[in-house]
C-alpha positions as CSV (number, residue, x, y, z in Angstrom):
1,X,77.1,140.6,63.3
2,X,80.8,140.9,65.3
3,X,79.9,144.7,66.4
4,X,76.6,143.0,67.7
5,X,78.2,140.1,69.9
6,X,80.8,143.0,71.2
7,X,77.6,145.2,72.0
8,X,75.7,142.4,73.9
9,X,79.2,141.0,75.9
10,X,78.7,142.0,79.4
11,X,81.1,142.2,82.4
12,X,81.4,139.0,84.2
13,X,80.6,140.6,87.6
14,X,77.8,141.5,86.3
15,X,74.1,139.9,85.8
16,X,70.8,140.6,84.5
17,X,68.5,138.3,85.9
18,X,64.4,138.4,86.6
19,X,62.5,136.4,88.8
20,X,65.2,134.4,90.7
21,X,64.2,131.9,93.5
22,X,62.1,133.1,96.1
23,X,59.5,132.9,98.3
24,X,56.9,134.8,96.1
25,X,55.2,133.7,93.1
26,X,57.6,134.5,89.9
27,X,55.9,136.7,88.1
28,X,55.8,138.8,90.9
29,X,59.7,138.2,91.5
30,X,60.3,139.5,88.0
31,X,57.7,142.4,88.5
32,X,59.8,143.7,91.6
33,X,63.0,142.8,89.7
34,X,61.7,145.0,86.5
35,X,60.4,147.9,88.9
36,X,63.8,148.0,90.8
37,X,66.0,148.2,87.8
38,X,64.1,150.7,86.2
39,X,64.1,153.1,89.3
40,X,67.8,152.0,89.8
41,X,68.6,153.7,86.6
42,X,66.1,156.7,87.1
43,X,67.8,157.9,89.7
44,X,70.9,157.1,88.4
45,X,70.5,159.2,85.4
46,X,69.3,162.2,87.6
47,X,72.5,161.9,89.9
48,X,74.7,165.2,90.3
49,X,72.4,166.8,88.9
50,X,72.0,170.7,90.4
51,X,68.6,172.3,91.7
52,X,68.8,174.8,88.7
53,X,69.7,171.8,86.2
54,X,66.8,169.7,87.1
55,X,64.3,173.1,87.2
56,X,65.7,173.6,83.8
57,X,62.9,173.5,80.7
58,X,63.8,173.1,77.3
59,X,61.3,175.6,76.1
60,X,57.8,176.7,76.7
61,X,56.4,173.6,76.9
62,X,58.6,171.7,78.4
63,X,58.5,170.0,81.8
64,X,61.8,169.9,83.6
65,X,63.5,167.1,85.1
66,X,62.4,167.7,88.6
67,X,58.3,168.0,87.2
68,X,58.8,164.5,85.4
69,X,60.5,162.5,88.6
70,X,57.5,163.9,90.4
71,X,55.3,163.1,87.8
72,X,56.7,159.1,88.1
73,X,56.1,158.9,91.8
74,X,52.5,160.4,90.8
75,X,51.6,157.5,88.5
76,X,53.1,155.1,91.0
77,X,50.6,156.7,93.6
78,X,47.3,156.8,91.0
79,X,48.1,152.5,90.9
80,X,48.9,151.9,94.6
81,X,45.4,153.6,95.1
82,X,44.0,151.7,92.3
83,X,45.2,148.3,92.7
84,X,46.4,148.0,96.7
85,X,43.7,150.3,98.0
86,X,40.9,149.5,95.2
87,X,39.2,152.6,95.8
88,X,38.7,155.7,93.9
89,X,41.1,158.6,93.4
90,X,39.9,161.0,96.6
91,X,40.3,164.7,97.2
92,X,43.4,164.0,99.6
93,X,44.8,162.2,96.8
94,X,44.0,164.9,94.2
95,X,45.6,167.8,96.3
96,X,48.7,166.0,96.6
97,X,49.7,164.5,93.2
98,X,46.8,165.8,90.5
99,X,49.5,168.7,90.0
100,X,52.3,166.0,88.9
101,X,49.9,163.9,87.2
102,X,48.4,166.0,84.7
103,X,52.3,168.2,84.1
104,X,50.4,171.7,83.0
105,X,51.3,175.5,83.9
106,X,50.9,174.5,87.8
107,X,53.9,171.8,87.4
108,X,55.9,174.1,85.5
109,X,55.7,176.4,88.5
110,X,57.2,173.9,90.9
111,X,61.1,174.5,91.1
112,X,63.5,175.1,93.7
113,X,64.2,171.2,95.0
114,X,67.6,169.1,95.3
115,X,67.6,165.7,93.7
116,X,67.7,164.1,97.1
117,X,64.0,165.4,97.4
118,X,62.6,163.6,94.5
119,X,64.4,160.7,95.1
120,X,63.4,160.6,98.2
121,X,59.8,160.9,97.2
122,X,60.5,158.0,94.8
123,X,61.9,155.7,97.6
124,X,59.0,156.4,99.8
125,X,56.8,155.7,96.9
126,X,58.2,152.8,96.3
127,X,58.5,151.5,99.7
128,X,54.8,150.6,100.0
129,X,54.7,149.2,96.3
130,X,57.4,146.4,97.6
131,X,55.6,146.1,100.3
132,X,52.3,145.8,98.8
133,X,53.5,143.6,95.7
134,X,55.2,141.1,98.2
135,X,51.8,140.6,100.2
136,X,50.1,140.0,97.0
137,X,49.5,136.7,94.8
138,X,49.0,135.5,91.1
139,X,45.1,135.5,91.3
140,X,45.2,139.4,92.3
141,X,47.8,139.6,89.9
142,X,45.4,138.5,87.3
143,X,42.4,140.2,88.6
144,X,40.8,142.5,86.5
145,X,39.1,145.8,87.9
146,X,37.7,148.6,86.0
147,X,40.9,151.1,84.9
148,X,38.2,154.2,83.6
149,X,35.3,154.4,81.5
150,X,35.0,151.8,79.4
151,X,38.2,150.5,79.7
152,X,39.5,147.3,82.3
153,X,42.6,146.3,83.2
154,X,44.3,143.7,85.4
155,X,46.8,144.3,88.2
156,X,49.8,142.8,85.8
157,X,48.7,145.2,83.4
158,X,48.7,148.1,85.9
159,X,52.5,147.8,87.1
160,X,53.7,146.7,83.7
161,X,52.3,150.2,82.8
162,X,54.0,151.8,86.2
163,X,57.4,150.3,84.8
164,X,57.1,151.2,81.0
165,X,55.9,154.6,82.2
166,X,59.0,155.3,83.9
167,X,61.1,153.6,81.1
168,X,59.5,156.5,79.3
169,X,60.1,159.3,81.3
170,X,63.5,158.6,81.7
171,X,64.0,158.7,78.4
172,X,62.8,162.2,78.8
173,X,65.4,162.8,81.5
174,X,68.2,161.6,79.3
175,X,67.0,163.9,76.7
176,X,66.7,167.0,78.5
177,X,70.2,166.0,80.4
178,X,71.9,165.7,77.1
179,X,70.3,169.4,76.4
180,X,71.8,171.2,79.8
């Protein structure tokens, strides 16, 4: 019980707060708020982190650091198309991200890139999502569109997944970083 209240005591300067007072409608406050921190500490974890460091797999099968920050911005695109644009998944679409979404041989294959080029993809990725969330309200929120065969979702659902995706991923990250 004391090591827990000494894990959980944070800094006074600093605080961890969804949703605060705004113009939008809250649960799409916290939505931005949850998105933001999770990209803050994405790219936070991949900082200083060398071209060769980031093209580095584990083994085999591995991805490497670079492949899953451009797999992140990937998913992020597949829901902006989804949910903003509610239209299908195109051919322009498929030629630019269908090699970071699906992480095979191809991915593997893609080295050679500086931090500052996937988090630079992330940032413009993201861009339109703030852009797009804050233009949105609770009843799109809570829309529900077909997500695949058989299978609906709503547009909470869809960037809850975007966020816990990328919680995911970085955990990835962390992993392979601890593995350098």
């Amino acid at each position: 019980p004391r090591a827990r209240a000494t894990f959980f005591r944070m800094s006074a300067r600093k605080q961890y707060l969804l949703g605060q007072p705004g113009d939008l409608p809250l649960s799409i406050r916290a939505l931005l708020d949850m998105l933001r921190l999770v990209r803050e500490q994405t790219v936070k974890t991949v900082e200083g982190l060398t071209t060769a460091q980031l093209d580095h797999r584990h083994d085999e099968q591995s991805n490497s650091i670079g492949m899953l920050l451009w797999h992140i911005a990937g998913v992020e695109t597949w829901y902006q198309v989804h949910s903003f644009d509610e239209r299908e998944w195109g051919p322009d679409d498929a030629a630019e991200w269908d090699v970071a979404l699906d992480m095979g041989a191809a991915a593997r294959e893609r080295t050679g890139y500086p931090a500052e080029h996937y988090v630079e993809i992330l940032r413009r990725v993201r861009e339109k999502t703030e852009r797009e969330l804050r233009a949105r309200d609770e009843e799109w929120l809570l829309r529900v569109a077909p997500l695949g065969e058989d299978v609906e979702s709503n547009n909470y659902w869809n960037w809850f997944h975007v966020c816990e995706d990328e919680i995911g991923h970085n955990g990835q990250i962390r992993w392979l970083k601890k593995r350098l």
